[in-house]
C-alpha positions in Angstrom: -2.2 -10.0 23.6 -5.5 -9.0 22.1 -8.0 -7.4 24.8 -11.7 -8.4 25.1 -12.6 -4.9 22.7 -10.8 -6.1 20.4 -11.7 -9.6 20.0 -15.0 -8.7 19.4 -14.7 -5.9 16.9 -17.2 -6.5 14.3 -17.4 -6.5 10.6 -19.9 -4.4 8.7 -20.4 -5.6 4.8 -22.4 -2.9 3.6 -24.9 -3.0 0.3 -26.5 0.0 -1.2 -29.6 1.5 1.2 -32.9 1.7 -0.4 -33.8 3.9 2.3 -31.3 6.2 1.5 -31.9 6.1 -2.2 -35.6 6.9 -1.7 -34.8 10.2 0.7 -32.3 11.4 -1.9 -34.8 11.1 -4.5 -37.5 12.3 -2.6 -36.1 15.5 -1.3 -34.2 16.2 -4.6 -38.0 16.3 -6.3 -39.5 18.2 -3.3 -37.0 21.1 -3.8 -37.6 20.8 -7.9 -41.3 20.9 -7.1 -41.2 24.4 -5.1 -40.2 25.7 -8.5 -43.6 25.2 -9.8 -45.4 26.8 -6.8 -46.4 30.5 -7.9 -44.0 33.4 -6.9 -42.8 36.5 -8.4 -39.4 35.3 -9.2 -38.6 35.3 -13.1 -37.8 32.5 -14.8 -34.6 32.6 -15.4 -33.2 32.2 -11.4 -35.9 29.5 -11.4 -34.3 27.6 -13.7 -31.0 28.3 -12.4 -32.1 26.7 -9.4 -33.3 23.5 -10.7 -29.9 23.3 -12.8 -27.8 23.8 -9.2 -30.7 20.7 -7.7 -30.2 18.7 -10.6 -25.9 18.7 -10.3 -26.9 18.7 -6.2 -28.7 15.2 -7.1 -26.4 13.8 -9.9 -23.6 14.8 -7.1 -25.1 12.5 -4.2 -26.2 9.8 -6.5 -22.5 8.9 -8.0 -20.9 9.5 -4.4 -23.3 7.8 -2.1 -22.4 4.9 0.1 -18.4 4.9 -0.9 -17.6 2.7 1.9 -18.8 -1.3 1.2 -16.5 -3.2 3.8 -16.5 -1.7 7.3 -13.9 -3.2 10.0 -13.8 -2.1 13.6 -10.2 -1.4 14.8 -8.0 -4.3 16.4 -4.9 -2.2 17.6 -4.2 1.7 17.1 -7.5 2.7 16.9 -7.2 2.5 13.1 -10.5 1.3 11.3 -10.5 -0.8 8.3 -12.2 0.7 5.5 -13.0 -1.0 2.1 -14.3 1.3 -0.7 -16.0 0.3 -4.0 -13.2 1.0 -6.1 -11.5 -1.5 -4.0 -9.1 0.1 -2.3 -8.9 -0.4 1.8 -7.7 2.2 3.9 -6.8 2.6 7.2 -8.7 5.6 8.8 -9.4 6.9 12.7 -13.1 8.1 14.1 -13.4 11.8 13.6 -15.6 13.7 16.4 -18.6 12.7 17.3 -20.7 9.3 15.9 -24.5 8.8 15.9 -25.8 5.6 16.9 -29.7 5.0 17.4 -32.0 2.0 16.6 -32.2 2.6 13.5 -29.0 4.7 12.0 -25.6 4.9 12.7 -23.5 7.7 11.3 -19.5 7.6 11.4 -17.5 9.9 10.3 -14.0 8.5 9.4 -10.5 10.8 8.4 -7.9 8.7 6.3 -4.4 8.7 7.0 -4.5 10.2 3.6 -6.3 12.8 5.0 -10.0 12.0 3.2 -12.8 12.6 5.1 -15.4 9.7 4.7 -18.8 9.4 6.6 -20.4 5.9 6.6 -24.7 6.0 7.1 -25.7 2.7 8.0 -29.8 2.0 7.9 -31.4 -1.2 8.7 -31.1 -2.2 4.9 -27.6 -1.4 4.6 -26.7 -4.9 5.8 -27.3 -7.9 8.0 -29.0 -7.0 11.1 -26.7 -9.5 13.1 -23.8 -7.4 11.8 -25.7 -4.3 12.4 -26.6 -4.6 16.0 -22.8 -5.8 16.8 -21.3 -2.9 15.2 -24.4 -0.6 17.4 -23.3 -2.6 20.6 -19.4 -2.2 20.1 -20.1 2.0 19.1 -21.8 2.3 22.1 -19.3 0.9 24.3 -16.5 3.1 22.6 -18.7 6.5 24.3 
């Protein structure tokens, strides 16, 4: 028999934040742009560094937001996880979560043993789906 928690575990169809995007951008060009301030470094380290930002950016650009299908658990405590290659996995909450008004960070560990952590903003998806998937976190605390 299914309890009450598990009737009412939500499902989280996540698109591709804006937010996000922007504060990857943005913080990405702030670090380039300390480059240009004046300091006695050479430079060559100078533009080692802007080589290590650029791979740091091209990095977080390809990986962000793996997770597009998010599926609260209905028995064992095993989440539902759907990923943009297609697969779906099975994975279990890892430590702590954050859940505000605004974000909600989980961070997930497949059976497979990946580690995935899912950032949900208010443009990440519908803010029914949203606020059900805040509501059902915070009763899991």
């Amino acid at each position: 028999m299914l309890s009450s928690k598990s009737v009412l575990a939500p499902v989280l169809n996540l698109k591709p934040s804006r937010i996000l995007a922007v504060y990857t951008i943005l913080g990405h060009l702030i670090a380039l742009s300390v480059l240009f301030y004046p300091m006695t470094i050479s430079i060559f380290p100078r533009v080692l560094i802007a080589i290590a930002v650029l791979i740091s950016f091209v990095y977080h650009w390809r990986t962000r937001e793996p997770v597009i299908t998010l599926r609260a658990p209905i028995k064992d405590d095993l989440w539902l996880l759907q990923l943009k290659a297609g697969a779906d996995i099975y994975a279990r909450l890892v430590g702590e979560y954050t859940v505000t008004t605004w974000l909600i960070v989980i961070r997930f560990k497949a059976l497979d043993r990946r580690k995935y952590t899912v950032v949900v903003l208010p443009d990440s998806g519908e803010a029914d789906d949203i606020r059900r998937m805040r509501v059902y976190l915070r009763q899991l605390k």
